[in-house]
C-alpha positions as CSV (number, residue, x, y, z in Angstrom):
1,X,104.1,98.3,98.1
2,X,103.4,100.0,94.6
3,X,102.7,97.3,91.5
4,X,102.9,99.5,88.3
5,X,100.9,97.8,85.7
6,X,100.9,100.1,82.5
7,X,98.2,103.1,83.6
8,X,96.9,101.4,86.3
9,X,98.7,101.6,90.1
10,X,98.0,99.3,92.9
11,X,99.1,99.8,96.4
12,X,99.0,98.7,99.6
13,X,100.3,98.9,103.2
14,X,99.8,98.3,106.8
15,X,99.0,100.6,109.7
16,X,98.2,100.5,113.4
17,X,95.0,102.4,114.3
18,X,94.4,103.6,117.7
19,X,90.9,105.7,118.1
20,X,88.7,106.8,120.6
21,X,85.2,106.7,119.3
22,X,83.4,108.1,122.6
23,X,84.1,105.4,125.2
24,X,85.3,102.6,123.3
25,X,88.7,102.2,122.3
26,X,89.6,100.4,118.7
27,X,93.4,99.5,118.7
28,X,93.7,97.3,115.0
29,X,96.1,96.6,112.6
30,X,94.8,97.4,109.3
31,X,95.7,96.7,105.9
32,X,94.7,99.3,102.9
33,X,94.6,98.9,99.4
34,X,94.1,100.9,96.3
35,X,94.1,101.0,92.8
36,X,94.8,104.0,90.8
37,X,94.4,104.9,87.7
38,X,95.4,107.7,85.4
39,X,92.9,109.8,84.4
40,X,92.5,113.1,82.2
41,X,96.6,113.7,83.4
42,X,96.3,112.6,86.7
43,X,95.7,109.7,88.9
44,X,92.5,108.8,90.4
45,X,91.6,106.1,92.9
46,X,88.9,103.8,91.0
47,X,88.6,100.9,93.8
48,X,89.7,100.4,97.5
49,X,90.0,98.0,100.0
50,X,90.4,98.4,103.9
51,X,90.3,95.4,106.4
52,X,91.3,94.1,110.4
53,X,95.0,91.9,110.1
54,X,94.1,89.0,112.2
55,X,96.6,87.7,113.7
């Protein structure tokens, strides 16, 4: 999803993460965000967001 809100950009979305981090295994749906903003001719991520879905 993209929200346009004058200079300003939020998104977000939804991905599956499946990593190896030496013997452990993380397999979690995770949900991003971001919001951009443009800056000096060109966007720039000011703020973030990253989190587990729980189902």
């Amino acid at each position: 999803m993209i929200k346009l809100l004058g200079d300003v950009a939020v998104t977000s979305t939804k991905a599956f993460l499946q990593v190896t981090v030496g013997e452990e295994e993380i397999n979690h749906e995770m949900s991003y965000s971001r919001i951009w903003k443009e800056q000096n001719g060109s966007l720039q991520v000011v703020a973030g967001h990253c989190s587990t879905v729980v189902s």
